[in-house]
Rosetta silent file (secondary structure, phi, psi, omega in degrees, C-alpha in Angstrom):
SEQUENCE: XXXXXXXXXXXXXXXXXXXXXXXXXXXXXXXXXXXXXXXXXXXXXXXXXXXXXXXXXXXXXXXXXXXXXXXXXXXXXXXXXXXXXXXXXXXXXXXXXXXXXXXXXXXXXXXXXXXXXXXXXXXXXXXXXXXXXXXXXXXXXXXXXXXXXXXXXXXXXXXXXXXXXXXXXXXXXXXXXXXXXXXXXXXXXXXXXXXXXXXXXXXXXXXXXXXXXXXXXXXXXXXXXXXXXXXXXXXXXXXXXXXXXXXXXXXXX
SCORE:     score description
SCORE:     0.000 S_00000001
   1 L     0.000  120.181  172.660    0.000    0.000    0.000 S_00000001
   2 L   -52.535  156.749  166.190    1.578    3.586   -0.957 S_00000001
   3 L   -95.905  169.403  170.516    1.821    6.218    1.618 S_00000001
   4 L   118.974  146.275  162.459    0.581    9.784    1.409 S_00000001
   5 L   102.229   70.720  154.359   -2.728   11.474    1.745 S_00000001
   6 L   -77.572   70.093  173.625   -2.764   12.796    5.200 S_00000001
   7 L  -129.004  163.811  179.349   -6.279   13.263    4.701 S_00000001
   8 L   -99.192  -35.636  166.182   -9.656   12.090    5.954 S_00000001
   9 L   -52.768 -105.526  -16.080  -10.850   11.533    1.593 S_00000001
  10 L  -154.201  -47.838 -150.604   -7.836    9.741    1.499 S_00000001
  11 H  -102.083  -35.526 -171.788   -8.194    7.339    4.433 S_00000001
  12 H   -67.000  -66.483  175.885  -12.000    7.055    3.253 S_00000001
  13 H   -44.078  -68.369 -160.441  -11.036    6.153    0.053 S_00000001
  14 H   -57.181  -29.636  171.124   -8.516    3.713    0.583 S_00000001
  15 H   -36.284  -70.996 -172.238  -11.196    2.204    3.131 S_00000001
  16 H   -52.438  -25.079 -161.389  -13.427    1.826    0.230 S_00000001
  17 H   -70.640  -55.487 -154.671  -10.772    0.502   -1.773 S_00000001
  18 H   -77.928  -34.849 -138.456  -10.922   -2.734    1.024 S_00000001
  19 L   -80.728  132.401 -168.540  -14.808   -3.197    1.186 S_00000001
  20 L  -134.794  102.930  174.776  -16.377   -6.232    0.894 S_00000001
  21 H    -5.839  -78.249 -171.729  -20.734   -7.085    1.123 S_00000001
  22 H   -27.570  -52.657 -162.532  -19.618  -10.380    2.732 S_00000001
  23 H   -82.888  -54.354  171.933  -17.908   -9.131    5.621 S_00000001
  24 H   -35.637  -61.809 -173.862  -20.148   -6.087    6.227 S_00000001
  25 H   -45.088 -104.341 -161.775  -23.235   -8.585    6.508 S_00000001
  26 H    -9.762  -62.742 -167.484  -20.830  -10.702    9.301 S_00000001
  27 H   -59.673  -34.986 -171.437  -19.685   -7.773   10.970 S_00000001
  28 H   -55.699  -44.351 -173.141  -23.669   -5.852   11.231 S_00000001
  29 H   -52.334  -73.467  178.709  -24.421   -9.197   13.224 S_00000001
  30 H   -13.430  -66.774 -129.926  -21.227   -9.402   14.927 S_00000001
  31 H  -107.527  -25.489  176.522  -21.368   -5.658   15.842 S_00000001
  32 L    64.358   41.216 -176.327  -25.293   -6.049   17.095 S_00000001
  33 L   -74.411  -11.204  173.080  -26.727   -3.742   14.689 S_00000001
  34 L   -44.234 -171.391  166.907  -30.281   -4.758   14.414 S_00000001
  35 L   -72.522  133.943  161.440  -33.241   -3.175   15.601 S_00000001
  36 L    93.052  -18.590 -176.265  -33.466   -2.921   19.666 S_00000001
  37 L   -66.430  137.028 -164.992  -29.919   -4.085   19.436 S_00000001
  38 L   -73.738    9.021  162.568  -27.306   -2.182   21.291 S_00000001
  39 L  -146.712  119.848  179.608  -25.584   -0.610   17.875 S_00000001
  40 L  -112.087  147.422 -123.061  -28.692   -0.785   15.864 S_00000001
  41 L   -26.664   62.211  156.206  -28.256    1.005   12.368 S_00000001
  42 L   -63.847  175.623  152.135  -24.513    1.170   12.177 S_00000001
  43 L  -138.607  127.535 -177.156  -23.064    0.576    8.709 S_00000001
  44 L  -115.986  128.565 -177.880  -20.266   -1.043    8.134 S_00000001
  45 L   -86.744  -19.615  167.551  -18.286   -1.610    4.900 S_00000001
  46 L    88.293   51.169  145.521  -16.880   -4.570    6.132 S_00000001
  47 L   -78.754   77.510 -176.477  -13.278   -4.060    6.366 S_00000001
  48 L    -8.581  135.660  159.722  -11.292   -5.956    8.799 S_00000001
  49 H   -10.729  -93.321 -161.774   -9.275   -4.661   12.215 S_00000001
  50 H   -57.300  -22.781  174.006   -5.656   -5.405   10.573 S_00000001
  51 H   -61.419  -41.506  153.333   -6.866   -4.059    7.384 S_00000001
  52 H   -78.521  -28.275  146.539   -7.416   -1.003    8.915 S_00000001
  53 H   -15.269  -64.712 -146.338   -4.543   -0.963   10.803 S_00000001
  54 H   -80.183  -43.544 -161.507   -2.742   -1.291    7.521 S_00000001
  55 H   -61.353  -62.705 -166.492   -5.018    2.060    5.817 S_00000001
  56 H   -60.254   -8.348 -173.997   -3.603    4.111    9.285 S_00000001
  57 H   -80.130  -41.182 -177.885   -0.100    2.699    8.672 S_00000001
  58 H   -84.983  -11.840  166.585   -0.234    4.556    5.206 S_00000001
  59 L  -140.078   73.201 -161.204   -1.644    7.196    6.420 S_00000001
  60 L   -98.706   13.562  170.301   -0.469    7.837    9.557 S_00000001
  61 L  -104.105   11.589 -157.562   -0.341   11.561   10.085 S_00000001
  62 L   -77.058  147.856 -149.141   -3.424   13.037   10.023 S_00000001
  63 L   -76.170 -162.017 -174.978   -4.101   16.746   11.633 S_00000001
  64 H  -110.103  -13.054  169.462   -6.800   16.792   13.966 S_00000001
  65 H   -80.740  -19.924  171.375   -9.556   18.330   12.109 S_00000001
  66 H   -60.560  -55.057  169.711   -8.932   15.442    9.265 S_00000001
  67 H   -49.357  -46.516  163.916   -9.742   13.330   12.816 S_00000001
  68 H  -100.265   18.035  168.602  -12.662   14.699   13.037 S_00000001
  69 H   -98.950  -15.084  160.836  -14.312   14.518   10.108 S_00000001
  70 H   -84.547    1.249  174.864  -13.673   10.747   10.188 S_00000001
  71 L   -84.825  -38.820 -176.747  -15.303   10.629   13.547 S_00000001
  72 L   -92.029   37.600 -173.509  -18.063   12.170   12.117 S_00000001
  73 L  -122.374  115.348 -163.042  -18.943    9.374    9.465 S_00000001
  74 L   -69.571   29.613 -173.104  -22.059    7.198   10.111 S_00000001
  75 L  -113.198  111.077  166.106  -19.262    4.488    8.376 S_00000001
  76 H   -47.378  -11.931 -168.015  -18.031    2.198   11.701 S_00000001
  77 H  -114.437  -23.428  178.005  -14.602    1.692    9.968 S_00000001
  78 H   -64.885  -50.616 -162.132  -14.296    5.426    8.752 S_00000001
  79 H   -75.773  -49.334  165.497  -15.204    6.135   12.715 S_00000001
  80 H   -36.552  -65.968  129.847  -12.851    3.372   13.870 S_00000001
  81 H   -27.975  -53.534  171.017  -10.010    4.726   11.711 S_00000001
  82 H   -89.326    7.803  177.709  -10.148    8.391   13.524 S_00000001
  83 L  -103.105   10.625  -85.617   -9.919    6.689   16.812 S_00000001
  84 L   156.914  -75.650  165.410   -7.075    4.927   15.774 S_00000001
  85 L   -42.717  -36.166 -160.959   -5.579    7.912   14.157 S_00000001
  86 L   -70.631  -67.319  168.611   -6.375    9.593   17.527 S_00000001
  87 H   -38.047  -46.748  153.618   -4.243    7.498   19.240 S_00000001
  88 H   -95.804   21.310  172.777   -1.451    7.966   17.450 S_00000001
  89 H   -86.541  -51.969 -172.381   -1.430   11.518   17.688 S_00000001
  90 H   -56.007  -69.559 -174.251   -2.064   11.416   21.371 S_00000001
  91 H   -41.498  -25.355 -170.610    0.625    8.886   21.646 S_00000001
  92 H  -100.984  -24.533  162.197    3.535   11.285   19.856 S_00000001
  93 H   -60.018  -19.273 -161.214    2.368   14.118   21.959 S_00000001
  94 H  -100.375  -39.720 -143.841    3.126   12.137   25.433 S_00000001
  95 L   -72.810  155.801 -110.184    6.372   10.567   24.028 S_00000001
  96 H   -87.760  -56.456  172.111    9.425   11.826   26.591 S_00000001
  97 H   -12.704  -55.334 -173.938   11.213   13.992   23.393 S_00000001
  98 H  -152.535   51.505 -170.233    8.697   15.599   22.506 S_00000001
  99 L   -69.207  118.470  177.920    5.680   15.777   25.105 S_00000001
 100 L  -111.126  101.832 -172.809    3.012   18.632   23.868 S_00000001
 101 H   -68.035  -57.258 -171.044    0.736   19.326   27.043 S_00000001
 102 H   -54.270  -70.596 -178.667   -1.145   21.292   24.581 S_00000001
 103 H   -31.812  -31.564 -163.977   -1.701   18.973   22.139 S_00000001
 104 H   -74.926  -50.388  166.723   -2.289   16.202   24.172 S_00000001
 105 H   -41.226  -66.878 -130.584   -5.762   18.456   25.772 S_00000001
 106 H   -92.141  -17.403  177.282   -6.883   18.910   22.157 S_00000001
 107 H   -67.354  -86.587 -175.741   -6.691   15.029   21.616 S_00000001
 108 H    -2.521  -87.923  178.492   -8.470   14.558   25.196 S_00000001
 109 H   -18.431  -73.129 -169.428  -11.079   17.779   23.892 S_00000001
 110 H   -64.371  -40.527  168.286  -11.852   15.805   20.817 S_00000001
 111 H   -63.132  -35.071 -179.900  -11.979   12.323   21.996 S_00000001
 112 H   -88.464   -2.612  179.558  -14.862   13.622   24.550 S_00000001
 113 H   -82.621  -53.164 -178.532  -16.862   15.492   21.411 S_00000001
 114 H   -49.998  -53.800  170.007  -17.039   12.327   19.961 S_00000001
 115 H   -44.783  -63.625 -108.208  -17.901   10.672   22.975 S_00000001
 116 H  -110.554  -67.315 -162.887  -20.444   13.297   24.161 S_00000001
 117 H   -79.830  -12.196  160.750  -22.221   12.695   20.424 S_00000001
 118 L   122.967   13.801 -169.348  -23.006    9.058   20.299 S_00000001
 119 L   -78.529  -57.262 -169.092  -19.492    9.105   17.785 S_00000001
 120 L   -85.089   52.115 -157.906  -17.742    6.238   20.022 S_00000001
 121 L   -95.981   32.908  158.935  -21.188    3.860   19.840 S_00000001
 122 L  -179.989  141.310 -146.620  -20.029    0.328   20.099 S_00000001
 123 L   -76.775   12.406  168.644  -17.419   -1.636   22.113 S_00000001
 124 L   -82.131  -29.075  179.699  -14.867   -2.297   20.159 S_00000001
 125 L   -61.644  -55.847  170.696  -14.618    1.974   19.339 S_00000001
 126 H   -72.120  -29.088  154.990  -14.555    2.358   22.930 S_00000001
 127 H   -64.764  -18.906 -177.881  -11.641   -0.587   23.702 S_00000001
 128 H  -110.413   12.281 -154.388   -9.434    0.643   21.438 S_00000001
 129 L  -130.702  -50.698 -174.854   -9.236    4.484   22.197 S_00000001
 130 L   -58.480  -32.966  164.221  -10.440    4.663   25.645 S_00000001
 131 L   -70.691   -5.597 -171.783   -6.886    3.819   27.640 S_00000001
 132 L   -93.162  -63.460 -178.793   -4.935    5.245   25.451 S_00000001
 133 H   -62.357  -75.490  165.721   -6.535    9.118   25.351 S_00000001
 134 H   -54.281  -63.975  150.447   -8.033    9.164   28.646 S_00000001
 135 H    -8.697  -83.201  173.289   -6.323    6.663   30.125 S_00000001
 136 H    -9.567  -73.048 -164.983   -3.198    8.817   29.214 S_00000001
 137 H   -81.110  -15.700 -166.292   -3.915   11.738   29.923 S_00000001
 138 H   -88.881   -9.747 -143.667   -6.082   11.302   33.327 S_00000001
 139 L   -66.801  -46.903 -149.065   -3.249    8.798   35.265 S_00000001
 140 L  -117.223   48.569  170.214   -1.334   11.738   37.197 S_00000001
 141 L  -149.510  139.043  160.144   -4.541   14.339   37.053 S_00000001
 142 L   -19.623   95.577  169.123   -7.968   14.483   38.816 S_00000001
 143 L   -52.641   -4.596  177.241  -10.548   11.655   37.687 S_00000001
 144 H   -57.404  -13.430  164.596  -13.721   13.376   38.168 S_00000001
 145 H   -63.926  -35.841 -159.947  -14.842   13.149   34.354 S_00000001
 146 H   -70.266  -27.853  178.346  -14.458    9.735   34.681 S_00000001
 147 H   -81.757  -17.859 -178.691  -16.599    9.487   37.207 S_00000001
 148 H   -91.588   -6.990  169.975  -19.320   11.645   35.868 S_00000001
 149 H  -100.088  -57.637  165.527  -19.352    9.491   32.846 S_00000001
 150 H   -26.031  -39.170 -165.433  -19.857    6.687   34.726 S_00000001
 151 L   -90.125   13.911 -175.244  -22.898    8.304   36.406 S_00000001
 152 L   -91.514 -155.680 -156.140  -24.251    9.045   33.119 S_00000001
 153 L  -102.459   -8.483 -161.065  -27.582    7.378   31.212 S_00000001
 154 L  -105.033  147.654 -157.364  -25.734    6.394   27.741 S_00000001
 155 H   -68.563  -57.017  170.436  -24.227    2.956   28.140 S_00000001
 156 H   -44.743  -33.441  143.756  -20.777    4.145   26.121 S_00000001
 157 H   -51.549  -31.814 -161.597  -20.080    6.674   28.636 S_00000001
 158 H   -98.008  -49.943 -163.550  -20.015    4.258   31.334 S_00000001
 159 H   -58.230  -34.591 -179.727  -17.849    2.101   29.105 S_00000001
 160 H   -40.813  -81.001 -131.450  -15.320    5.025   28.302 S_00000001
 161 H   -45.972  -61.525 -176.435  -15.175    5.802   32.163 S_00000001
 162 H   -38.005  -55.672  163.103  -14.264    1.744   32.849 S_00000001
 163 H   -57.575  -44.032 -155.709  -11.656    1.820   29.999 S_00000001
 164 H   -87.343   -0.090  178.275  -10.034    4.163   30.220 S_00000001
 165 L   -77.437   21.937 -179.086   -8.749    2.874   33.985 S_00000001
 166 H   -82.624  -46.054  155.980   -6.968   -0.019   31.899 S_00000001
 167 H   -16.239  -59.883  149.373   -4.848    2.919   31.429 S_00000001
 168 H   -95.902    7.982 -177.608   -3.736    3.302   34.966 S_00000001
 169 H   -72.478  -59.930 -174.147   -4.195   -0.558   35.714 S_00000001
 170 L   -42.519  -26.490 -167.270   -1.104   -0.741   33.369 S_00000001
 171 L  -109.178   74.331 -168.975    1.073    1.898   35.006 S_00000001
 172 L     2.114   43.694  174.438    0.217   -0.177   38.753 S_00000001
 173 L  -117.161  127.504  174.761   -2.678    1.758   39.628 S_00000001
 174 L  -105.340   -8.669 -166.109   -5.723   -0.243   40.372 S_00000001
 175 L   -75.922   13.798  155.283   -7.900    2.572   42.553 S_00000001
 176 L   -84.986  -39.532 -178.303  -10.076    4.277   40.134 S_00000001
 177 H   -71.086  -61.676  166.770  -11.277    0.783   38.892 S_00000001
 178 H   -36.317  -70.210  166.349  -12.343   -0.375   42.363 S_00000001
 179 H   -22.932  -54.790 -145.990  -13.849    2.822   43.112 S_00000001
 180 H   -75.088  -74.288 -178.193  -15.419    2.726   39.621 S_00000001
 181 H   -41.803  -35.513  165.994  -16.377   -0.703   39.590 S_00000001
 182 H   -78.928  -29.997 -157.906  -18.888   -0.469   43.407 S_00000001
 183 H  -100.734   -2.862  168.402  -20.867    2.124   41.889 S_00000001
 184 L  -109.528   35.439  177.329  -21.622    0.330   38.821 S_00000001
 185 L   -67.415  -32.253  169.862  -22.385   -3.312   40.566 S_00000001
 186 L   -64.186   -4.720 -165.797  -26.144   -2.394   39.878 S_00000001
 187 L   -70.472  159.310 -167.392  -25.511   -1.607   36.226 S_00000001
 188 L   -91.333  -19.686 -160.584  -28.160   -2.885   33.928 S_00000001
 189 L   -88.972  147.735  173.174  -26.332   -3.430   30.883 S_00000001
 190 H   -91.148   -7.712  169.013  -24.370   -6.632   30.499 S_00000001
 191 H   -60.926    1.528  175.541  -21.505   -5.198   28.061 S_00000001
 192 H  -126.306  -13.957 -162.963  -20.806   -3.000   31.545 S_00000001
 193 H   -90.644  -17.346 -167.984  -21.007   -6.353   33.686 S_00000001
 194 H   -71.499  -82.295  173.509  -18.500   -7.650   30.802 S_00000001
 195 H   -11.962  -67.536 -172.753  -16.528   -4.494   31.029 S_00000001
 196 H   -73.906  -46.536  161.375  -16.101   -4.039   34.616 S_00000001
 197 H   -86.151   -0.019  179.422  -14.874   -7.785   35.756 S_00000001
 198 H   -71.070  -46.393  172.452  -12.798   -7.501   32.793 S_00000001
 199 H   -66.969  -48.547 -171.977  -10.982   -4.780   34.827 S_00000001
 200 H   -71.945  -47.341  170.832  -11.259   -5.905   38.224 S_00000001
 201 H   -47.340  -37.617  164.334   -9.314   -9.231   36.636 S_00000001
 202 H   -87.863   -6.190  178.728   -6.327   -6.876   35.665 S_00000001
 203 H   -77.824  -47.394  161.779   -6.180   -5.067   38.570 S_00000001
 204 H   -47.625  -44.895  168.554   -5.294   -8.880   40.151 S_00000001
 205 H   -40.895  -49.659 -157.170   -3.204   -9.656   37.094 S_00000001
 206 H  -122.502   -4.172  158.358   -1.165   -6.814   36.790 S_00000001
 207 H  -112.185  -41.523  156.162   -1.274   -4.891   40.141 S_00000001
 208 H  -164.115  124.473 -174.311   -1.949   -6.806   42.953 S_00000001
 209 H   -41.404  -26.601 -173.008   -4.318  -10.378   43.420 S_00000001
 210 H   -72.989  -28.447  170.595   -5.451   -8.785   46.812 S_00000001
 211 H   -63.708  -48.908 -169.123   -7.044   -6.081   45.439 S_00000001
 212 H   -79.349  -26.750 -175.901   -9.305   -7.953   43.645 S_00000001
 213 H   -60.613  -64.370  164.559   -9.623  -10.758   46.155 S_00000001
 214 H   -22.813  -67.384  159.084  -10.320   -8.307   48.883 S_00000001
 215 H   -34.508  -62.508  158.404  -12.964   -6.712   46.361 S_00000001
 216 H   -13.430  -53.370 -156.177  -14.411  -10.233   45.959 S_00000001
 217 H   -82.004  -34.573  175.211  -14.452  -10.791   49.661 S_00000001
 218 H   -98.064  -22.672  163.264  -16.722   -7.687   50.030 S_00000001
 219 H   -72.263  -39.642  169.064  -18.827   -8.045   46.699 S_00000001
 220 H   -20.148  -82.507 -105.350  -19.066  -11.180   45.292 S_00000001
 221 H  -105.804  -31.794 -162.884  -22.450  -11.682   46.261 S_00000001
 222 H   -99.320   -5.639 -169.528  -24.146   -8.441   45.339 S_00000001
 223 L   -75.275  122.842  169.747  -21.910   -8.754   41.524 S_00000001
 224 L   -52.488  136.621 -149.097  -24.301   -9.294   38.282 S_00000001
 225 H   -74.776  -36.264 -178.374  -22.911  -13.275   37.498 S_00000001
 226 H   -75.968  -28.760  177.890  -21.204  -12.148   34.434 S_00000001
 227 H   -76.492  -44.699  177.159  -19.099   -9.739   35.872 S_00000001
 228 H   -54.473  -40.793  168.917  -18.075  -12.053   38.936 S_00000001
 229 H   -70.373  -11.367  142.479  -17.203  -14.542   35.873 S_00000001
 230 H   -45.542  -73.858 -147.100  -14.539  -12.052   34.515 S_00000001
 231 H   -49.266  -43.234  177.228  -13.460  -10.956   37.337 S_00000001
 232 L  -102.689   17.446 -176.209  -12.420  -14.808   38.671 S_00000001
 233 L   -53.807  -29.016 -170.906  -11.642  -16.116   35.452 S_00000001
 234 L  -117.833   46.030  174.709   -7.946  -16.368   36.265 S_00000001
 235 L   -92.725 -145.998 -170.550   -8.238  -17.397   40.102 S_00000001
 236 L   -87.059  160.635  140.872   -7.997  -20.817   41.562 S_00000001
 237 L   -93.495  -22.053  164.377  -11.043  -22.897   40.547 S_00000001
 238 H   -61.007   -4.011  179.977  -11.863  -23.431   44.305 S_00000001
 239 H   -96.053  -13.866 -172.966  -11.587  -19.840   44.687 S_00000001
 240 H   -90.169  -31.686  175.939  -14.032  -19.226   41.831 S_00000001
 241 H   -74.510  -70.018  169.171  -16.312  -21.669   43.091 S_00000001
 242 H   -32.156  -25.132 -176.989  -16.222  -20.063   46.932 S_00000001
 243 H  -106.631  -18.241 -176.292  -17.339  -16.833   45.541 S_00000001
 244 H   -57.982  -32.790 -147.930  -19.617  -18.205   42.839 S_00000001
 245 L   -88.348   -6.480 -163.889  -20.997  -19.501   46.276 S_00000001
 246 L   -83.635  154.059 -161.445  -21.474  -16.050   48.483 S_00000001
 247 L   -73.145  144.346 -177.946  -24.996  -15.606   49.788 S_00000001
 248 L   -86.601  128.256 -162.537  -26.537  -12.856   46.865 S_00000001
 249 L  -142.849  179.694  163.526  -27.390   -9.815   48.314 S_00000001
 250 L   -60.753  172.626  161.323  -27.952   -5.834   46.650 S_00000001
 251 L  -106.579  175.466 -143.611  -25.341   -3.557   46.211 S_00000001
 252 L  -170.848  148.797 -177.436  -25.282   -0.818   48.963 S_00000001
 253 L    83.014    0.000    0.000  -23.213    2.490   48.682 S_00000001
């Protein structure tokens, strides 16, 4: 694939270039696009992950207003693509050399317009953007957005807020997710029950098993089943079985 075309036509095009019926159809299922469905009338041309990968590799420079006019394309892989793009913008702003405070806010600024408009609608768009942008940019600054996205009504806010602590789970901070993770044990959706023991498993993985046991030890019981089945996927099985086992109670707090 040539290079060139630090553009959002350009990135579109080459997109188009890739698109295939077959794949779309897979992915609308995949992707839960039906009616009532949680990303009910996406469209997708039905390009692949590494394929896009490959489009942002060739075009890997794009300004930030380029960013947002691919954010702002009812196309999931056009939308997919400026998150993606986002990322590596964000990412060259942080790096040690040549760290742009400013810059890095105008990623942050943009990444929450998107958010804010229903732009970052389905969970792979939110898995691949939120640790990286927020994540980033929140670890050694005040979390209260994160938290206020949690407390909102659209289910992709709440996912952002959960994602983006993989962000400080990574740097050994687990204490935003905990936090994060009691006030949504009540959440309705299961893509947040998914979400949320997905995290509470790396905070044992990659900062310390105690946190999460310790969580366990007060929670278990009041945890929607799917999240408690993240969460203890990589325990003992007698330890997964002891909590599968705690008397079920509400959450409280």
């Amino acid at each position: 694939m040539r290079r060139g075309g630090g553009t959002a036509a350009a990135v579109v095009e080459a997109l188009g270039e890739l698109a295939d019926d077959a794949v779309a159809a897979q992915l609308q299922r995949y992707f839960k696009t039906g009616p009532g469905e949680y990303g009910e009338g996406d469209l997708f041309l039905g390009v692949r992950v590494p394929q896009v990968r490959a489009v942002l590799r060739a075009h890997d420079a794009l300004p930030l207003h380029e960013i947002r006019a691919l954010l702002a394309s009812p196309v999931h892989e056009h939308r997919f693509a400026g998150l993606l793009a986002l990322n590596v913008r964000f990412t060259r702003a942080s790096a040690r050399r040549t760290w742009d405070d400013a810059q890095r806010a105008e990623c942050v600024d943009c990444y929450l317009a998107a958010v804010r408009a229903g732009r970052v609608d389905n969970w792979d768009l939110v898995d691949c953007s939120a640790e990286v942008v927020l994540g980033g940019y929140l670890y050694d600054r005040p979390r209260d957005l994160l938290y206020e996205l949690a407390a909102g009504a659209a289910l992709w806010e709440r996912r952002v807020a959960v994602l983006a602590t993989f962000g400080f789970i990574r740097r050994g901070d687990g204490s935003t997710t905990l936090e994060l993770a009691e006030r949504l044990l009540d959440d309705p959706a299961d893509l947040m029950h998914k979400a949320v023991g997905w995290m509470l498993r790396e905070v044992g993985k990659r900062v310390d098993p105690a946190l999460l046991t310790g969580f366990l030890d007060r929670h278990a019981g009041a945890m929607p089943r799917t999240m408690l089945a993240y969460a203890t996927e990589h325990l003992t099985a007698e330890q997964r079985a002891s909590y599968r086992a705690a008397p079920r109670h509400r959450a409280t707090g």
